[in-house]
N, C-alpha and C positions, 0 to 999 in steps of 0.2 A: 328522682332516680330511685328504682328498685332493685331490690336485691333478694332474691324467690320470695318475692311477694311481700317482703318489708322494705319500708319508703324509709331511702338513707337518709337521716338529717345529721346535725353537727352531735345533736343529745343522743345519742345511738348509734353511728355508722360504726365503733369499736366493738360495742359488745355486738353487732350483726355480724362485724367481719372478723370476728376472735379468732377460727381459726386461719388467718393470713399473717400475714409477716406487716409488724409496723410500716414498712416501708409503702407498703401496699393499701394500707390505713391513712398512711400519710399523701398518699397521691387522690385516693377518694377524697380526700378532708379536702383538698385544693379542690379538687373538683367541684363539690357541693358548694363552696365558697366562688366561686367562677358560673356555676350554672351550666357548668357543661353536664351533660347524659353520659353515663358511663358504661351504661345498665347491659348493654350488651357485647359488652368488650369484657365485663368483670367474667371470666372462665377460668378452668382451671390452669389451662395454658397460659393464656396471658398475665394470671398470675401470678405466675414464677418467674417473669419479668418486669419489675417494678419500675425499671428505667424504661420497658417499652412501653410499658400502658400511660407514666406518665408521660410519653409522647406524642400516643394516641390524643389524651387530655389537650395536649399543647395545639396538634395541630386543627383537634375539632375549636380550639378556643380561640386561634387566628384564621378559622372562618373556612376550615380543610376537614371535609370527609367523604372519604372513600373506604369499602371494605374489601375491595379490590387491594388496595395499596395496602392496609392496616393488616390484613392480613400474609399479606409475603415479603414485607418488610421487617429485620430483625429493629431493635431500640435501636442502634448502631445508623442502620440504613435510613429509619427516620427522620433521624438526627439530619442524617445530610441532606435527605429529602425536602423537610421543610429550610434547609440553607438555601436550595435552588430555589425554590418557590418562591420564598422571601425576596430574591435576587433579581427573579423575574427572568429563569431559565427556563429553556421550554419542558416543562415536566411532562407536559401530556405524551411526549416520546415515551417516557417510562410510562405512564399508564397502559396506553396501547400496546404495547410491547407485554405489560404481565396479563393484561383483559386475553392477548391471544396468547396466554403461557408459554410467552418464548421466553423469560426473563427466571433464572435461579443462580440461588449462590453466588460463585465467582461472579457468572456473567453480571447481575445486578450490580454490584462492587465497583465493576468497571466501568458500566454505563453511569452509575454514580459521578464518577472519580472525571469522565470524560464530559460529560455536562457542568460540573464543574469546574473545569479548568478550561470551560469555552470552545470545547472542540465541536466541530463542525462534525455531526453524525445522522442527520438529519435522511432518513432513508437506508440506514445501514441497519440489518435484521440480525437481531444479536445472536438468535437462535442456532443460526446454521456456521456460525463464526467456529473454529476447531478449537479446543480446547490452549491447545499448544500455541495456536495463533494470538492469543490475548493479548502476550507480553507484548509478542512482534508490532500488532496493530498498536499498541501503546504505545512503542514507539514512532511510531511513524505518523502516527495523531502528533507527537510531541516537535515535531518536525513539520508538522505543516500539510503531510503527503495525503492524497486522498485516498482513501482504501476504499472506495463503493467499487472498483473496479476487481478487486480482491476479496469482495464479501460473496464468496460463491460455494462456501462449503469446502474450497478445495485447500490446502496446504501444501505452504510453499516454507522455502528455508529461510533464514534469516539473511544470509546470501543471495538469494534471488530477489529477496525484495530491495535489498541496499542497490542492488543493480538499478533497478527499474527505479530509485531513490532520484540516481546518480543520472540516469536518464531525464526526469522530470525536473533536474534541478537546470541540464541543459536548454528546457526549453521543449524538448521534447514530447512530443506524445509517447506515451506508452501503455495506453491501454491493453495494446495488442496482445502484450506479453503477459497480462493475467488470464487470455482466453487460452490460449497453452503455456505450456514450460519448455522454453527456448534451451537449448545448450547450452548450460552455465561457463564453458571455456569459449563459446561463441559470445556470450555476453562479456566477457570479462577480455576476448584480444579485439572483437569486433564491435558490437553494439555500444556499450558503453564509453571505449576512443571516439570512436564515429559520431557519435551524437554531439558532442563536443566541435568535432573539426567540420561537421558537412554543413551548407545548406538547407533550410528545410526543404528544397527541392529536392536536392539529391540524398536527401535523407530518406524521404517516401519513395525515391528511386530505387534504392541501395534494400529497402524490405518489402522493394515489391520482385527482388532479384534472387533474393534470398531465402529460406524460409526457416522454419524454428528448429528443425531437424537436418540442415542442412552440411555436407563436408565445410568443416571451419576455416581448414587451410584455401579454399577456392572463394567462400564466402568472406575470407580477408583480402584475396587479391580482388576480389568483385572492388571492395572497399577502397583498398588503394589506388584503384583506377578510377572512382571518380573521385575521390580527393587530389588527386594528381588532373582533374580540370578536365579528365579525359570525354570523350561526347560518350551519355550512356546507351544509346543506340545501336551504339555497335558492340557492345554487348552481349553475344549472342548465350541461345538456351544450351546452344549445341557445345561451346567452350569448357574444358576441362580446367584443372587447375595449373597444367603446362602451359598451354593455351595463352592464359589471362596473366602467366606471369609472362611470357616472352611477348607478349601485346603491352603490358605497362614498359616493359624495358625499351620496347622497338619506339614509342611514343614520347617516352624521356628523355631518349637519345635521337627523336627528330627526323625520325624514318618514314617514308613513305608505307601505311597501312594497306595499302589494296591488298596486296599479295596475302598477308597474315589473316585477314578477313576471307578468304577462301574455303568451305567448306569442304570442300574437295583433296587438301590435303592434311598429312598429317602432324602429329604435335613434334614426331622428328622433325618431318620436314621444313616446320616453322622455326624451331631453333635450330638448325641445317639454313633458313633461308638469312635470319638474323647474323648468324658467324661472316656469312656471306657477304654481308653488307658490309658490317664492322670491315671486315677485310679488305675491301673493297674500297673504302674512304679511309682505310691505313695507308694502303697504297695511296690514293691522292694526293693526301695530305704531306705523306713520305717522298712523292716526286716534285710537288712546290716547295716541298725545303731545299730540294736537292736544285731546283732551279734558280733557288734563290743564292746558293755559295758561288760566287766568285774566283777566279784563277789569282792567285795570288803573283806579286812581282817579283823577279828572281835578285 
C-alpha cells in the first residue's frame, strides 16, 4: 500500500502519515497488519472520517468492495451495510439503486433501516418516493402493507393510506385507490364499512357502481342496497339518490319493485307510489283486525 508514492509499512506509515490524526494512523496500522489496500480510499475527505475509512478497511477485509457504495455511504451507513451483508440481505437493492443515483441521505437511512428489519421492498424505487412519505411508508412497511402500489411519486395523507390499511386488512383489494384519490368522506362512510360487510362479489359490484369522485350520499345508498341482499341489476345508471333510497326502503318492507324500476316516472312519484303502498296494506292489515273482534255478550 502506498501513499504518494511511499510504501506504507509498520516502520514508517506514522512519520508518512504525520500530518493525520492518530486515529487515522491507527486504522492504516490495522490495515497493513490485515493486508488490505487502502491506498486509494487514503484522501483528504475520507480522512476526516476515521470510523468511515476504518469501515471501508473492514468491509474490503470481509471480501466487500465497491467504490460505488464506499463512496455514498457515511461510517454510520457502512456500519449497517456490512450488518446486512453479513445477514445475508439482499444488498444488491441498495447497490442498484445508488449505481442509478436514486439513493441520498434520508432516502439511504430508510432503505437501510427497511432491509433491516426484513421488509419486503423488493421493486420499490426509492427515488420518486415524496419526501414527506417516508415516515408514512415506514409505517406501513411496519404493518405488513404493500406500498408498490403507492410508490408512484404522488402523495397521499397519512389518512388516506390508513383507509386503504383498513381495506386490505379486510381482504380487500385496493389497489384501485392509489391510481386516484377517492373522496376521503367516501372512504371513511362508504369504502371502508363496505369492505368489511360485502362479499367479494358485491364488493367489485358496488366499485364498479361508483367511482372515486362520486356524490357520497347516493354512493352510500348504492351500498346499503346491496348489503341489504338486494339483486345489483337493478341498479340503474339513471337512479338518483331519492331514487335508491325509496328502492332500499320499498325492498325492506317487501314490495313489489316493478313499478319503482320505471324510468319514466319520477323520484316524487316514486315516494308518492311507496306512501301509497304503505297505505294501502294499513288499510288491510286494519280491516283483518277489525274482522277479527267479536260481538261481545250482553
Amino acid at each position: 500500500m502506498k501513499y504518494k508514492g511511499s510504501f506504507l509499512i509498520l516502520d514508517n506509515f506514522r512519520s508518512v502519515l504525520s500530518g493525520y490524526s492518530v486515529d487515522i494512523q491507527d486504522v492504516v496500522r490495522s490495515a497493513i497488519l490485515d493486508g488490505v489496500d487502502l491506498e486509494k480510499w487514503l484522501t483528504d475527505t475520507n480522512c476526516k472520517s476515521p470510523y468511515k475509512l476504518d469501515q471501508i478497511r473492514l468491509c474490503i477485509k470481509e471480501g466487500y468492495d465497491s467504490d460505488t457504495v464506499f463512496n455514498a455511504l457515511s461510517g454510520e451507513q457502512l456500519y449497517s451495510f456490512r450488518g446486512l451483508r453479513a445477514a445475508g440481505y439482499p444488498i444488491e437493492q441498495i447497490e442498484q439503486q445508488l449505481k442509478a443515483g436514486k439513493l441520498v441521505g434520508e432516502y439511504l437511512d430508510y432503505m437501510l433501516q427497511w432491509l433491516s428489519k426484513g421488509y419486503n421492498i423488493e421493486g420499490v424505487n426509492m427515488s420518486i418516493i415524496p419526501k414527506s412519505m417516508l415516515k408514512i411508508f415506514d409505517t406501513c412497511l411496519s404493518k405488513g402493507f404493500n406500498i408498490l402500489p403507492f410508490n408512484n411519486g404522488r402523495v397521499y395523507s397519512s389518512e388516506y393510506i390508513n383507509y386503504c390499511f383498513l381495506i386490505m386488512q379486510a381482504n380487500k383489494p385496493y389497489q384501485q385507490f392509489a391510481e386516484q384519490d377517492w373522496d376521503p368522506e367516501m372512504m371513511k362512510r362508504v369504502i371502508v364499512p363496505m369492505s368489511r360487510k360485502l362479499s367479494d362479489e358485491r364488493w367489485s359490484v358496488l366499485l364498479k357502481k361508483i367511482g372515486y369522485n362520486d356524490d357520497v350520499e347516493r354512493a352510500s345508498a348504492i351500498a346499503n342496497l346491496l348489503h341489504s341482499g338486494y339483486n345489483p341489476e337493478n341498479i340503474r345508471d339513471w337512479m338518483n339518490t331519492r331514487d335508491l333510497n325509496v328502492l332500499g326502503k320499498a325492498y325492506k318492507d317487501g314490495y313489489s319493485l316493478t313499478e319503482f324500476l320505471n324510468p319514466n316516472i319520477t323520484s316524487d312519484d316514486r315516494e308518492a307510489l311507496l306512501r301509497s303502498m304503505k297505505a294501502k296494506r294499513g288499510v288491510q292489515i286494519s280491516g283483518k283486525l277489525t274482522k277479527g273482534i267479536g260481538t261481545p255478550f250482553n
